[in-house]
C-alpha positions in Angstrom: 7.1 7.7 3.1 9.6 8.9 5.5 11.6 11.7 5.3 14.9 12.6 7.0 16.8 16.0 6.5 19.7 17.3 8.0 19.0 15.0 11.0 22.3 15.0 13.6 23.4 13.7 16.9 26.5 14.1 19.1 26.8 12.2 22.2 29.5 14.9 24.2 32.1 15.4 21.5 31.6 12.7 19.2 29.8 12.9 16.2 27.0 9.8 15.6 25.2 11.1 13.4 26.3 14.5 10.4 23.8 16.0 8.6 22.0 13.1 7.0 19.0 12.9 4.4 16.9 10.5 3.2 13.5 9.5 2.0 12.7 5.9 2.4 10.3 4.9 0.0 6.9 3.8 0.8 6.1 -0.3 0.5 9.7 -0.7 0.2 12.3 -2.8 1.8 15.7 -0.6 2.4 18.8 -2.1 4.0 21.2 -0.1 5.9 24.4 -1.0 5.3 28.1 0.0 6.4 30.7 -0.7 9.6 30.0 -1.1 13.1 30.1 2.7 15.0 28.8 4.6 12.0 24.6 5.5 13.0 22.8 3.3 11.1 21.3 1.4 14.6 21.0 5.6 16.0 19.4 6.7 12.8 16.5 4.1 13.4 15.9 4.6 16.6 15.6 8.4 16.0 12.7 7.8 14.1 11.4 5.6 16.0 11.6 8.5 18.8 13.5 6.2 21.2 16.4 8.8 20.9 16.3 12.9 20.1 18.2 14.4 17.5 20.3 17.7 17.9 19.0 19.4 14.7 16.8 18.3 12.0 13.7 17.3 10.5 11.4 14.2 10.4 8.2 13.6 8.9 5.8 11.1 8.4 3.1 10.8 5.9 4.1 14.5 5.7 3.9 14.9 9.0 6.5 16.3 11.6 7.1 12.9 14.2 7.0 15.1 17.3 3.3 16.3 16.5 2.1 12.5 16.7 0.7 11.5 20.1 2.3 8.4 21.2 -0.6 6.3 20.3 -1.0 7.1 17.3 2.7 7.6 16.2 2.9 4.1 17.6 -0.4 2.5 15.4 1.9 3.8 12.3 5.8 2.7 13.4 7.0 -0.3 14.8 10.5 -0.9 15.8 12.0 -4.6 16.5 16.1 -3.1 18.5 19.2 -5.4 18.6 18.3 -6.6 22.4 14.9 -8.3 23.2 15.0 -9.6 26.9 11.5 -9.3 29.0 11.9 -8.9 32.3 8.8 -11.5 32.5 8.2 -15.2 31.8 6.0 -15.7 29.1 5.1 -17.7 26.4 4.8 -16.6 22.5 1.6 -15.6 22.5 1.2 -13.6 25.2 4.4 -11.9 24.1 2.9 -11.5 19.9 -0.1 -10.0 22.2 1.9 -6.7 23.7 2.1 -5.6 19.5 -1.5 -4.9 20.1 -1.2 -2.8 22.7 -1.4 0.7 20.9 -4.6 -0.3 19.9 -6.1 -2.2 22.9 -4.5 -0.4 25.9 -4.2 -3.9 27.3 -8.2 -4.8 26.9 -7.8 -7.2 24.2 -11.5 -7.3 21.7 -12.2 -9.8 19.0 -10.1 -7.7 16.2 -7.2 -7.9 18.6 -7.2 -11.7 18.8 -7.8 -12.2 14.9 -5.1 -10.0 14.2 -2.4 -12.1 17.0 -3.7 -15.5 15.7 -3.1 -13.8 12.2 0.6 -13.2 13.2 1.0 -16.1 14.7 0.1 -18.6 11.7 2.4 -16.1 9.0 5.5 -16.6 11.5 4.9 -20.4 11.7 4.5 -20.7 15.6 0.7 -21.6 16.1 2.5 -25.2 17.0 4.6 -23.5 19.9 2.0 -20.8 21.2 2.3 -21.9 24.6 5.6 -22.4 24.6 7.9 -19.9 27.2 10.1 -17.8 25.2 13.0 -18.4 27.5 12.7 -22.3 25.6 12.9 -21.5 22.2 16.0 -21.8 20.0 17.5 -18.2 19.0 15.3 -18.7 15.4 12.1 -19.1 17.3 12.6 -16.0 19.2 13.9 -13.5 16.6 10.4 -14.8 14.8 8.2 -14.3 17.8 9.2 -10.8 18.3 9.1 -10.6 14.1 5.3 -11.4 14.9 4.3 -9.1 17.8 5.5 -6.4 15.5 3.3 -7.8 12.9 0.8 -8.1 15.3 1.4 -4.0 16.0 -0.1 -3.9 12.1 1.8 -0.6 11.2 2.5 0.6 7.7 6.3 1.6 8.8 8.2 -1.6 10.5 11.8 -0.6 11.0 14.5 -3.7 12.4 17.4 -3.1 13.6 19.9 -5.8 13.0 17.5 -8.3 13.3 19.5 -11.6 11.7 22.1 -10.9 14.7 22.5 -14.8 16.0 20.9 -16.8 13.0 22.2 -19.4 11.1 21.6 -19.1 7.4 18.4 -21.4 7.0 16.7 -18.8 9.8 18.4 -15.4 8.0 16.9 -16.2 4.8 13.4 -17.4 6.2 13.3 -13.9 7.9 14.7 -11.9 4.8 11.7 -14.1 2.5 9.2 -12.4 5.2 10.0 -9.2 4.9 9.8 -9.6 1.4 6.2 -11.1 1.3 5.4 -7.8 3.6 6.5 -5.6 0.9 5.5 -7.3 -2.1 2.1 -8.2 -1.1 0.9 -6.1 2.4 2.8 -2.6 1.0 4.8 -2.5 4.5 7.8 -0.4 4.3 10.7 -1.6 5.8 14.0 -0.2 6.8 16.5 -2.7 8.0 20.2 -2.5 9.5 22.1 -6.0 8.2 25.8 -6.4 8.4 26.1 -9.0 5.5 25.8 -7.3 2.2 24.8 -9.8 0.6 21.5 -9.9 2.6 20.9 -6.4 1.2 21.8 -7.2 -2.1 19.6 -10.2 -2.7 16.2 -8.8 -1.1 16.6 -5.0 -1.0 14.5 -2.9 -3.0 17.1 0.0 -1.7 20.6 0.0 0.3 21.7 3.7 2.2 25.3 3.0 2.1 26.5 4.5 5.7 30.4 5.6 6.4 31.7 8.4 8.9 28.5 8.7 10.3 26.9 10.3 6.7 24.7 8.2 4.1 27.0 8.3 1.4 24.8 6.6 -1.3 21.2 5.9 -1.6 19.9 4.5 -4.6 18.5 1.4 -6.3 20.1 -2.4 -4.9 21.1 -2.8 -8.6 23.4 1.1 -8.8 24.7 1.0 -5.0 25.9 -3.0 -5.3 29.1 -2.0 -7.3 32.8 -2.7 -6.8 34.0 1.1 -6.3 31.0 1.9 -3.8 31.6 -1.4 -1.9 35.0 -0.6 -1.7 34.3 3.0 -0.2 31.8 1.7 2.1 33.8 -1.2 3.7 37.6 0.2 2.5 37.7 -3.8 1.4 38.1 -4.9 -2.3 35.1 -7.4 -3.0 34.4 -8.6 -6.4 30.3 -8.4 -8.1 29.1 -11.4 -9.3 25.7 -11.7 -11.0 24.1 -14.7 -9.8 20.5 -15.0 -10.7 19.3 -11.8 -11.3 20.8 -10.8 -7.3 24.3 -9.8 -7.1 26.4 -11.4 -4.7 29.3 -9.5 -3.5 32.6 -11.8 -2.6 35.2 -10.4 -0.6 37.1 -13.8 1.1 40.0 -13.4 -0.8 
C-alpha cells in the first residue's frame, strides 16, 4: 500500500498542498476527485518523486520513497502526467518499449519483448504498431502511453487525468482497463478524473479533495452522497442509483 501523512507543499506563499493523509489501498482503483487548483495532480506527482514535499512522510511497501534507488523505486511506480509530447518521432511500439527501460537500461532481452508484445495486444494496438504516434487519433495515443506504463509492469500505476481529450466511447474503454488491472492483475491504481461520475461507477475508493486538504476518503458507495458532493463541488447534484453504480446529476 501507500502511505501519505502530513505530506505539504507551498510554492512561495501559496498553499498546494495542507497537511494531507492517506493510505491507498493495495490492488485497488482510487479516484481523486475535486476542483481544478486544489493538489490532487501535485499530490501524485509527489509520490511519484517528480516534485518534493516541504514536510511529511511517504512510504512504500513500508518503506520511506526517498530510501528507493531510482531503479528500483521506478520497477515498483509508474506515473502516466496530463502532458505526453516526445520530443522524437516514433511509432507505438518503440514508444510501449521506453516502459521497459527500468528494467533493460535500454538493452532490450527476450522477457522485455514478451512483456511489450504483452502490452501491446491488452491495449488493442498490435494492428497500428508501426504506426507514428504523431498519426494516431487522441484515443490511440492516451492508449499507447496506457501501454508503455503497462509495459513498465509495476504494482503501483498512478494517472493523472488521463481521460483529458476523450470522447465517451474512449473514457469508458480506458476506465474498463483499469478495472481488469485491479480485478484480475492486483494493480493499484490512483487516478485524478474530473467527472464524478467516472469515479463513481469504477472506483473501488474516491479521496474527495477541497482547499488543498483530502476531506473524505472512504468507500465509492459512503463518499458518493448529496451533502459530500455538495461540499466538494459547492454544487447541488442529485444521487441516483442506476445499476448497482451511482450516478450523480447536477445539469439542473
Amino acid at each position: 500500500m501507500i502511505q501519505v501523512k502530513n505530506v505539504s507543499k507551498k510554492y512561495g506563499e501559496k498553499n498546494i498542498l495542507d497537511n494531507v493523509s492517506v493510505t491507498f489501498p493495495k490492488g485497488k482503483i482510487t479516484c481523486l476527485v475535486g476542483g481544478n487548483g486544489t493538489g490532487k495532480s501535485t499530490l501524485l506527482s509527489i509520490i511519484s518523486r517528480l516534485v518534493s514535499r516541504d514536510q511529511g512522510e511517504i512510504n512504500l511497501v513500508n518503506q520511506e520513497i526517498v530510501n528507493f534507488k531510482n531503479r528500483d523505486f521506478a520497477k515498483r511506480l509508474s506515473i502516466l502526467k496530463q502532458a505526453n509530447h516526445p520530443n522524437v518521432r516514433l511509432t507505438v511500439k518503440e514508444l510501449v518499449a521506453f516502459g521497459r527501460f527500468p528494467h533493460s537500461q535500454g538493452r532490450l532481452t527476450h522477457q522485455d519483448q514478451e512483456k511489450i508484445q504483452e502490452s501491446l495486444v491488452f491495449m488493442g494496438l498490435v494492428d497500428i504498431q508501426d504506426q507514428y504516434i504523431d498519426e494516431l487519433s487522441g484515443g490511440q495515443k492516451q492508449r499507447t502511453f496506457l501501454a508503455m506504463v503497462l509495459a513498465q509492469d509495476t504494482d503501483y500505476i498512478l494517472l493523472d487525468e488521463p481521460l483529458n481529450n476523450l470522447d465517451m466511447k474512449h473514457s469508458v474503454e480506458i476506465m474498463k482497463i483499469l478495472r481488469v488491472l485491479a480485478d484480475e492483475y492486483g494493480k493499484t491504481i490512483i487516478i485524478v478524473v474530473h467527472d464524478i461520475n467516472y469515479a463513481s461507477s469504477y472506483a473501488d475508493y474516491i479521496a474527495a479533495v477541497k482547499d488543498h486538504k483530502i476531506i473524505h476518503f472512504g468507500p465509492t458507495d459512503e463518499i458518493i452522497r448529496e451533502d459530500i458532493m455538495k461540499e466538494v463541488f459547492d454544487i447541488d447534484m442529485t444521487i441516483v442509483d442506476n445499476c448497482n453504480n451511482k450516478v450523480c446529476i447536477y445539469f439542473k
